[in-house]
N, CA, C and O of each residue as an XYZ file, in Angstrom:
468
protein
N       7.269     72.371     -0.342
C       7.374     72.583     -1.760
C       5.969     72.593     -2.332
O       5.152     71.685     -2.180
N       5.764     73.786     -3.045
C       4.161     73.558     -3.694
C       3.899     72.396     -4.121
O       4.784     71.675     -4.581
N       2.744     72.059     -4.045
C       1.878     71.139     -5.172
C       3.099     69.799     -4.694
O       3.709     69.643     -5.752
N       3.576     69.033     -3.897
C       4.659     68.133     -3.828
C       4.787     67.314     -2.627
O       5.134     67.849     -1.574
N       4.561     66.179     -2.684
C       4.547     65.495     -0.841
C       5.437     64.823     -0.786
O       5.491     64.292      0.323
N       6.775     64.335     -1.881
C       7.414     63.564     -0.854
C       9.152     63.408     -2.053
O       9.402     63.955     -3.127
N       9.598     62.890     -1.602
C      10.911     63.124     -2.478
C      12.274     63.516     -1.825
O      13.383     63.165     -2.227
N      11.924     64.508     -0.470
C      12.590     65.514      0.185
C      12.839     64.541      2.100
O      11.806     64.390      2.752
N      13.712     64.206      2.499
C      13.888     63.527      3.888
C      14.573     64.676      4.249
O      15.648     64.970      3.727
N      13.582     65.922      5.825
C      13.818     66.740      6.223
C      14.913     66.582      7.539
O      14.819     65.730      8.422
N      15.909     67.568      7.435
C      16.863     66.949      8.658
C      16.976     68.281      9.328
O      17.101     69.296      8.642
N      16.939     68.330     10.620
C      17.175     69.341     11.512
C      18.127     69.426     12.668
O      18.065     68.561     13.541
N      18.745     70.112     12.721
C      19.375     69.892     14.264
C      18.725     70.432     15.401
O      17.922     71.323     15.125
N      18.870     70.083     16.872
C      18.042     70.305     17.914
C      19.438     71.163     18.412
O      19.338     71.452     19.604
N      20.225     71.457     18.033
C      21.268     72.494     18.722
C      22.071     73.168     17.389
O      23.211     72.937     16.987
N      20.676     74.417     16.669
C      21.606     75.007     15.390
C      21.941     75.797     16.556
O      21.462     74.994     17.356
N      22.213     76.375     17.015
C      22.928     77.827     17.537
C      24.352     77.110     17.662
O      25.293     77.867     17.425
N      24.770     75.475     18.068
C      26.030     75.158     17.881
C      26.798     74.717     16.476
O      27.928     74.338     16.166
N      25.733     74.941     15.908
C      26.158     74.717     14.637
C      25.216     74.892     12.956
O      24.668     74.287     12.034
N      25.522     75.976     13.414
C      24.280     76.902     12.334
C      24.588     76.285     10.622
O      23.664     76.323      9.810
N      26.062     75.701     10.198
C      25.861     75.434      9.144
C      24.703     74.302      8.744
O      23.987     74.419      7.750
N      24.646     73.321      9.566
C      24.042     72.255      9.584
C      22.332     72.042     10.129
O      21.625     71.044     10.275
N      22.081     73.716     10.356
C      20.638     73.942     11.336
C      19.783     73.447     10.678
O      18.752     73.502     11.348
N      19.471     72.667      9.092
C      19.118     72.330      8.665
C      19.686     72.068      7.190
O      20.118     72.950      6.447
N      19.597     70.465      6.846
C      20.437     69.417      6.057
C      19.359     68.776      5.392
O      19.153     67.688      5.931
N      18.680     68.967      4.562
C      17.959     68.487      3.776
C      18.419     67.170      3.011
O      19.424     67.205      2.302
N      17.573     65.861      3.182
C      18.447     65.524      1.536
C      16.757     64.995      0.232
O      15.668     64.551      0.595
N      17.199     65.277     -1.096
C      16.122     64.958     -1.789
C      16.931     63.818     -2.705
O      18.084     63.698     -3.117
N      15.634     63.012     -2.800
C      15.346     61.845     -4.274
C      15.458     61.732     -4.982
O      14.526     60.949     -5.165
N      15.952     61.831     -5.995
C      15.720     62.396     -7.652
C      15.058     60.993     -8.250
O      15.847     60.140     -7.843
N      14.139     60.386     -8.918
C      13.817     59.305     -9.343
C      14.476     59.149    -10.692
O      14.709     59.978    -11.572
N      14.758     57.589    -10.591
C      15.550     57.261    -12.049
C      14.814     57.778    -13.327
O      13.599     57.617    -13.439
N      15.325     58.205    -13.989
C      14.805     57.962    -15.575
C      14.767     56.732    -16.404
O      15.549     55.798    -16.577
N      13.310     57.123    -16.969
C      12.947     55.964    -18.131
C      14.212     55.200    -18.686
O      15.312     55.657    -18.998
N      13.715     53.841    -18.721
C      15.179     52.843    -18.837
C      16.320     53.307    -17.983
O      17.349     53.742    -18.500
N      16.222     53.257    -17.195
C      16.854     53.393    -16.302
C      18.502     53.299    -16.479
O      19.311     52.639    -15.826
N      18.658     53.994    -17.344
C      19.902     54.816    -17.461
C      20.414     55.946    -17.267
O      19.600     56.759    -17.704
N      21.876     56.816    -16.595
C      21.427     58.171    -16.848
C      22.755     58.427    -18.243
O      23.819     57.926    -18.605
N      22.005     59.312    -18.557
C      23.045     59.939    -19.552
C      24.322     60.539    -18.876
O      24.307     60.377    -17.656
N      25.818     61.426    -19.532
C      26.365     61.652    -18.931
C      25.506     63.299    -18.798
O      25.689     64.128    -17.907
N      24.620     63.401    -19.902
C      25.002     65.056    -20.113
C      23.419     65.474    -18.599
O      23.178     66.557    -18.067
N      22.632     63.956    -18.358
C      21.585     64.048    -17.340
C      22.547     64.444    -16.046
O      22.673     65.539    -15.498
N      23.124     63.289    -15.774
C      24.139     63.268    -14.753
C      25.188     64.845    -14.523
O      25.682     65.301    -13.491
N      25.230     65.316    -15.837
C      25.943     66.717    -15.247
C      24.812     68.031    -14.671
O      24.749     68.798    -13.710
N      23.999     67.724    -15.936
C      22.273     68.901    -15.212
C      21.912     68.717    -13.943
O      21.342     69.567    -13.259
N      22.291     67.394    -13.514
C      21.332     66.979    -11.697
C      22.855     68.402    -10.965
O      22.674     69.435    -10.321
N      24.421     67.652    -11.557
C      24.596     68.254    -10.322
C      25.206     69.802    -10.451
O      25.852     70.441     -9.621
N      24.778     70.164    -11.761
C      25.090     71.768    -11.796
C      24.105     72.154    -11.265
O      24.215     73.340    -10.954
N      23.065     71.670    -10.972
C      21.663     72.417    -10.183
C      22.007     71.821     -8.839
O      21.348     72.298     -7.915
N      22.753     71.030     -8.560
C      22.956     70.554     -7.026
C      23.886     71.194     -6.646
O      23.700     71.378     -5.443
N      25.263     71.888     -7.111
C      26.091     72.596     -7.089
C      25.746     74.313     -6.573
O      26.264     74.979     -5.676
N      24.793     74.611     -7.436
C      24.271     75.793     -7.329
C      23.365     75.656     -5.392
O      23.779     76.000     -4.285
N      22.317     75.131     -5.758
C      21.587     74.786     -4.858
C      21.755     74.163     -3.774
O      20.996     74.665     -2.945
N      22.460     73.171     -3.244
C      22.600     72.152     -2.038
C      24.475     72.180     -2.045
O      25.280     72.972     -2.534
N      24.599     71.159     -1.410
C      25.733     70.570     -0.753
C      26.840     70.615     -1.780
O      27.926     71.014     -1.360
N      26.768     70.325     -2.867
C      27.129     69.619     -3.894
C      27.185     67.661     -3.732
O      27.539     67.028     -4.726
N      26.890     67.066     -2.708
C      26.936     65.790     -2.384
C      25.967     64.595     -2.764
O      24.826     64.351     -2.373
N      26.615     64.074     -3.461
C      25.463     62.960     -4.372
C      25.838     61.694     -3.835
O      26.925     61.343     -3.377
N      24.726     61.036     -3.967
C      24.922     59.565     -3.881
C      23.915     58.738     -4.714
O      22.830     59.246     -4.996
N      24.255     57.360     -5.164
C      23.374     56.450     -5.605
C      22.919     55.971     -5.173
O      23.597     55.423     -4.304
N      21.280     55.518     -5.141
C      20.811     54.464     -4.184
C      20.675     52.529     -4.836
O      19.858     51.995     -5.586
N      21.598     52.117     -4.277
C      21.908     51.109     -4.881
C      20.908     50.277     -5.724
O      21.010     49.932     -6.902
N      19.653     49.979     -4.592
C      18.509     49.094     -5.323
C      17.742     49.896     -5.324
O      16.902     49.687     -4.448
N      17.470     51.274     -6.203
C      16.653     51.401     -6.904
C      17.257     52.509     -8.012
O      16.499     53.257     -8.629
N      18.602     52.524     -8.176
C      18.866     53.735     -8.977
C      18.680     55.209     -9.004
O      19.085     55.950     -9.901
N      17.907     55.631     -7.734
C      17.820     57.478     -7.541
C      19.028     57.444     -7.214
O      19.766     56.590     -6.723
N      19.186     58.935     -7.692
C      19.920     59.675     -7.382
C      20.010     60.631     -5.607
O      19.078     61.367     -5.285
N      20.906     60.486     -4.928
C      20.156     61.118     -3.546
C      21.220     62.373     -3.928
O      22.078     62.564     -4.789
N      20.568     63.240     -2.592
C      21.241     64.777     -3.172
C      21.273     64.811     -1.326
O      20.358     64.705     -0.509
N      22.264     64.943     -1.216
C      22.567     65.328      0.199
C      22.657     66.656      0.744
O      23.733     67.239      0.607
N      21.869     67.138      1.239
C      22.050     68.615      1.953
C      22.012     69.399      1.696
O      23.035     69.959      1.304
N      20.406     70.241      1.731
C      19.946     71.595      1.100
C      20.009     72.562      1.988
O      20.896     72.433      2.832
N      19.083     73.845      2.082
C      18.451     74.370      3.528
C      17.184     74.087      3.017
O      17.003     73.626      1.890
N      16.076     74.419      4.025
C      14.585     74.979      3.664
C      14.782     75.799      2.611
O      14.749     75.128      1.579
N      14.961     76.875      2.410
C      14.697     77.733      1.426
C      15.368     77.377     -0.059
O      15.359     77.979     -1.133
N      15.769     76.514      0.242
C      16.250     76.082     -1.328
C      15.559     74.887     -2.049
O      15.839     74.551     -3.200
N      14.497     74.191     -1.152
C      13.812     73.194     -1.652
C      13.288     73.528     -2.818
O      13.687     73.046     -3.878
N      12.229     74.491     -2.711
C      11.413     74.900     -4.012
C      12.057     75.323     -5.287
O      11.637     74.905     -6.366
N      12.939     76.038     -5.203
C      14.201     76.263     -6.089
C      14.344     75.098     -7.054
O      13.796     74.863     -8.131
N      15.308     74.399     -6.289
C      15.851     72.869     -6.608
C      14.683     71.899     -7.525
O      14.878     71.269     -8.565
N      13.337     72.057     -6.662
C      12.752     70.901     -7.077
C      11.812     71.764     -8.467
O      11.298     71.007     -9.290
N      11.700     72.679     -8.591
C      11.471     73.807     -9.854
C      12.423     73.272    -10.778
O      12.168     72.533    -11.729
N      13.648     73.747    -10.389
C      15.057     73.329    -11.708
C      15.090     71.825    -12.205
O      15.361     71.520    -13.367
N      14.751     70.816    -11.093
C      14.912     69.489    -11.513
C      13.662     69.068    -12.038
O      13.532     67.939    -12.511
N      12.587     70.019    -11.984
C      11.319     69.687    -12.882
C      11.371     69.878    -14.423
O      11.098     69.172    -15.394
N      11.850     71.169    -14.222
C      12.089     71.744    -15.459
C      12.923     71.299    -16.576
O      12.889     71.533    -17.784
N      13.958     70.334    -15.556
C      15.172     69.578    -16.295
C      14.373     68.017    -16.828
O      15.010     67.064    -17.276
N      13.367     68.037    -16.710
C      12.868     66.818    -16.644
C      12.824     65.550    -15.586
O      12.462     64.397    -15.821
N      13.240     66.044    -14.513
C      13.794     65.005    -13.451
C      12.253     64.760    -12.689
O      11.391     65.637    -12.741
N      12.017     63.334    -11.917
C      10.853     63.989    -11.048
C      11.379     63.348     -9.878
O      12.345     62.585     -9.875
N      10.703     63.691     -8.893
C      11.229     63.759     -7.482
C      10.319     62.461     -6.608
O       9.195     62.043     -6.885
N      11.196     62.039     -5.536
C      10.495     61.168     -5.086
C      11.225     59.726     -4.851
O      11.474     59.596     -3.652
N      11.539     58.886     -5.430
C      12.367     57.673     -5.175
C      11.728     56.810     -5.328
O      10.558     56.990     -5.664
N      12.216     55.583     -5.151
C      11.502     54.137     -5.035
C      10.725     53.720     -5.724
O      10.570     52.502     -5.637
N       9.878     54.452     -6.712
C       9.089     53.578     -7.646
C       9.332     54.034     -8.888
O       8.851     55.166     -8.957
N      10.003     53.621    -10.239
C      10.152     54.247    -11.152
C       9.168     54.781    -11.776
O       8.012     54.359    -11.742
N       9.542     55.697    -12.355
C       8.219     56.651    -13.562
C       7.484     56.005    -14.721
O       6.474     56.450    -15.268
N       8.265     54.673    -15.071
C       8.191     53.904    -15.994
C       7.862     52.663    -15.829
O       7.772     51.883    -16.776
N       7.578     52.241    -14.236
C       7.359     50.521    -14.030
C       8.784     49.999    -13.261
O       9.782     50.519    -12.762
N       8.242     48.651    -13.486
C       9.701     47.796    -12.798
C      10.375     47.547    -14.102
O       9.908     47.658    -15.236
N      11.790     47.122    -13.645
C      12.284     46.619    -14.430
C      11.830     45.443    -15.046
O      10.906     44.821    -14.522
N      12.442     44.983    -16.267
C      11.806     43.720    -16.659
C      12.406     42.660    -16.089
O      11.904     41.565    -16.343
N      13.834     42.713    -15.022
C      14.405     41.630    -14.918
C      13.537     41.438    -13.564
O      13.684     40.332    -13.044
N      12.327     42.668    -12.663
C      11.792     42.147    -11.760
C      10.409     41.257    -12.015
O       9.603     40.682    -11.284
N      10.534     41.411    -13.121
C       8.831     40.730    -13.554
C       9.364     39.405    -14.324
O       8.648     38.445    -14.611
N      10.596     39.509    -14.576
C      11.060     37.628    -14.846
C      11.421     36.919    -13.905
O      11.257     35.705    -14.029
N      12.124     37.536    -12.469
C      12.236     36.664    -11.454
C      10.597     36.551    -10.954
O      10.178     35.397    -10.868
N       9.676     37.605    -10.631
C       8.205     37.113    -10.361
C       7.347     36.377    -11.307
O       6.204     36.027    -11.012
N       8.067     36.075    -12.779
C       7.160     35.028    -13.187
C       7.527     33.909    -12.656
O       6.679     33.054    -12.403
N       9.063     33.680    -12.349
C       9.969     32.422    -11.996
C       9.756     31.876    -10.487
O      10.276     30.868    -10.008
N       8.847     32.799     -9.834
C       8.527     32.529     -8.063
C       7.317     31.989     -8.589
O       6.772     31.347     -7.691
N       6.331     31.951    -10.156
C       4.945     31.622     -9.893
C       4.080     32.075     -9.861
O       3.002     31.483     -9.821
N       4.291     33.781     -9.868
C       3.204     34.360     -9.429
C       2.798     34.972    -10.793
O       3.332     34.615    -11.843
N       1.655     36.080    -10.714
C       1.436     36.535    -12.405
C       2.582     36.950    -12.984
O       3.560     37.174    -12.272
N       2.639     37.121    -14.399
C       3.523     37.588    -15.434
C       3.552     38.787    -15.851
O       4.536     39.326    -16.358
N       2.408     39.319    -15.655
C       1.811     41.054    -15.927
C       2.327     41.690    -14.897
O       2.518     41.279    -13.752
N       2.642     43.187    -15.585
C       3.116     44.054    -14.834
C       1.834     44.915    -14.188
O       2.044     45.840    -13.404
């Protein structure tokens, strides 16, 4: 994907000729949005562009709130991650766009350690 290093966990099979639908299964990240809520009308944009584009197969990632998108090809990466730019989404996982939550910086004041984020 231009200009983009990470967001995307590439999956391949070592036997597409037995199974060409699956010769490659992409899945991408979607990172939570600010306050980490999604809207319903966010939640329908991820998967009318996931619908179009990939699997249609979503999942949540429990402790950290992305969105996972199960199963693209190659040629639909750039696509996808274009539309979910454009939608405002950014790609990638695990660290929000916005910081930690605040309930992780009240249990780390409560272990002792600094208070600052």
């Amino acid at each position: 994907m231009l200009g983009y290093g990470g967001g995307v966990i590439g999956r391949y099979s070592d036997i597409p000729e037995q199974f060409p639908n699956v010769a490659h299964f992409h899945t991408i990240r979607v990172n939570q949005p600010a306050g980490w809520f999604y809207t319903s009308d966010a939640l329908r944009t991820v998967c009318d562009i996931w619908e179009k584009r990939g699997s249609g197969l979503t999942n949540m990632h429990g402790s950290t709130g992305d969105l996972v998108l199960l199963g693209t090809t190659t040629d639909q990466l750039e696509p996808t991650f274009q539309e979910l730019a454009q939608a405002g989404f950014d790609l990638g996982g695990q660290v929000p766009t916005c910081g930690r939550p605040p309930v992780a910086w009240e249990w780390r004041a409560a272990s002792g350690r600094a208070t600052t984020p």
